[in-house]
C-alpha positions as YAML, in Angstrom:
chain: A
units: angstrom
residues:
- id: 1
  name: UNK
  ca: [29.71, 8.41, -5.92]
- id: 2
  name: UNK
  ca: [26.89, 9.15, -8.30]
- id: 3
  name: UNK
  ca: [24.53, 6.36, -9.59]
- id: 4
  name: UNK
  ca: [25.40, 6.67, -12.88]
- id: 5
  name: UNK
  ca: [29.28, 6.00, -11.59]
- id: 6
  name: UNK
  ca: [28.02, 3.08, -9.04]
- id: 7
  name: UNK
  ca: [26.50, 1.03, -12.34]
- id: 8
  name: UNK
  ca: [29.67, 2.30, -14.80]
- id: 9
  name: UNK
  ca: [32.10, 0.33, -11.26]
- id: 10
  name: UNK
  ca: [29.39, -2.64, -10.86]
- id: 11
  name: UNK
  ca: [30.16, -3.18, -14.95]
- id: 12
  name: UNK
  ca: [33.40, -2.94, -14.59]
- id: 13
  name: UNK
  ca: [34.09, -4.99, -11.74]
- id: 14
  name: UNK
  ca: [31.31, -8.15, -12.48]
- id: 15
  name: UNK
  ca: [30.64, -7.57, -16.19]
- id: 16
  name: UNK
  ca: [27.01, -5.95, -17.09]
- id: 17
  name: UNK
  ca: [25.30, -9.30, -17.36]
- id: 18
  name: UNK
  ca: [26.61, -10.68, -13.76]
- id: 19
  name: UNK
  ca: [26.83, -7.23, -12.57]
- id: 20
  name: UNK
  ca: [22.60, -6.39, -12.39]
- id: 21
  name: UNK
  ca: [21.69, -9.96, -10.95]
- id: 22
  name: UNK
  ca: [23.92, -9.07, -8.26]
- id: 23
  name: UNK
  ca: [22.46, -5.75, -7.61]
- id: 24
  name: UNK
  ca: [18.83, -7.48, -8.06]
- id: 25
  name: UNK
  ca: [19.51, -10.30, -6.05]
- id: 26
  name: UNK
  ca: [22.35, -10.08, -3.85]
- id: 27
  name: UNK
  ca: [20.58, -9.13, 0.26]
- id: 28
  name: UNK
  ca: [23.41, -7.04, 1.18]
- id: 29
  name: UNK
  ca: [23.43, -7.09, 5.09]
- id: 30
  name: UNK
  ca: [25.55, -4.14, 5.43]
- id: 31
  name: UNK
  ca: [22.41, -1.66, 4.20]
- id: 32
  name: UNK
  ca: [20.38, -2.81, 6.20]
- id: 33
  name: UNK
  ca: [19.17, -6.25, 4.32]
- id: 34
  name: UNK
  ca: [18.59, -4.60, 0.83]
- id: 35
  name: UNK
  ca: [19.74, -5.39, -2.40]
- id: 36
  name: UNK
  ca: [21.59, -2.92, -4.06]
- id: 37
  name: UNK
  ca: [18.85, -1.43, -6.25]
- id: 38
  name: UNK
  ca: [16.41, -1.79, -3.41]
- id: 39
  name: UNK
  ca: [19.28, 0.90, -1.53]
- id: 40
  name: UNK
  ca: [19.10, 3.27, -4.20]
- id: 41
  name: UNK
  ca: [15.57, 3.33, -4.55]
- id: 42
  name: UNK
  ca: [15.22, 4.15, -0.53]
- id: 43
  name: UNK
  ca: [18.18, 6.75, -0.95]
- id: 44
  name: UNK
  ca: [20.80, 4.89, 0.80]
- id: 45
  name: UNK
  ca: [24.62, 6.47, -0.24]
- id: 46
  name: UNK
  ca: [25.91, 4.55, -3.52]
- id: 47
  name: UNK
  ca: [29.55, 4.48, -2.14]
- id: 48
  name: UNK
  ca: [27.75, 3.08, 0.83]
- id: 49
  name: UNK
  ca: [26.24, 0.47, -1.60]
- id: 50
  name: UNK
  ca: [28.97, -0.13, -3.38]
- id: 51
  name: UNK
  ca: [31.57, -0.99, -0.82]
- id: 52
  name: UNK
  ca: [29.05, -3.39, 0.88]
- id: 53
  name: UNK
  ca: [28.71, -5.11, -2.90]
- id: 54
  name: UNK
  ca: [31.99, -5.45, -2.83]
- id: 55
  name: UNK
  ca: [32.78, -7.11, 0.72]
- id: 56
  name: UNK
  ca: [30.10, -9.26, 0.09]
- id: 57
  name: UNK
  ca: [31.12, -10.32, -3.09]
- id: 58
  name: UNK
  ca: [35.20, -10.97, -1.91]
- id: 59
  name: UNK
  ca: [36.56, -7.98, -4.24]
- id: 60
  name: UNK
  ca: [40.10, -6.90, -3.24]
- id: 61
  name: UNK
  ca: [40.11, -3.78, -1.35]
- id: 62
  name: UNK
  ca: [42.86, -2.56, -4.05]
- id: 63
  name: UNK
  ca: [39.70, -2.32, -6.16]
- id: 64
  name: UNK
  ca: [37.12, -0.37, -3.89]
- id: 65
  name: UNK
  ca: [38.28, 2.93, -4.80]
- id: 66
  name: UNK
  ca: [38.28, 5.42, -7.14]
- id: 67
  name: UNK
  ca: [36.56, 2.78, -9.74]
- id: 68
  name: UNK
  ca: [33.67, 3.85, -11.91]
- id: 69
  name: UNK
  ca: [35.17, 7.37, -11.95]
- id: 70
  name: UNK
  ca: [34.76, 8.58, -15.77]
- id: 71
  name: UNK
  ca: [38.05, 9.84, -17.06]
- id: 72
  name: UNK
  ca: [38.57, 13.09, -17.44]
- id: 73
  name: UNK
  ca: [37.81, 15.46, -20.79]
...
């Protein structure tokens, strides 16, 4: 998952407003105790981020996957 895909799934899934005070102030314990921009900065995976926002956050695992994938020219 690239970063630009990560914050095109996190808009999706939470709405842009909601979506960057989770990834600003949501400690997600399953990267170590980082928020989600705090992982990308230190290079942690963005799928890895991503599926730890969303069993964090409750999201349905129906929803987990192939989200924030741009569709195709």
């Amino acid at each position: 998952m690239r970063v630009s895909e990560f914050w095109l799934a996190v808009a999706d899934e939470f709405g842009e407003a909601y979506g960057r005070v989770l990834t600003h102030d949501l400690v997600l314990g399953d990267v170590g105790g980082l928020t989600a921009v705090q992982g990308i900065a230190k290079g942690v995976r963005t799928r890895e981020i991503w599926l730890a926002l969303c069993r964090a956050c409750d999201v349905p695992e129906s929803r987990w996957y192939g989200v924030g994938q741009r569709e195709p020219k």
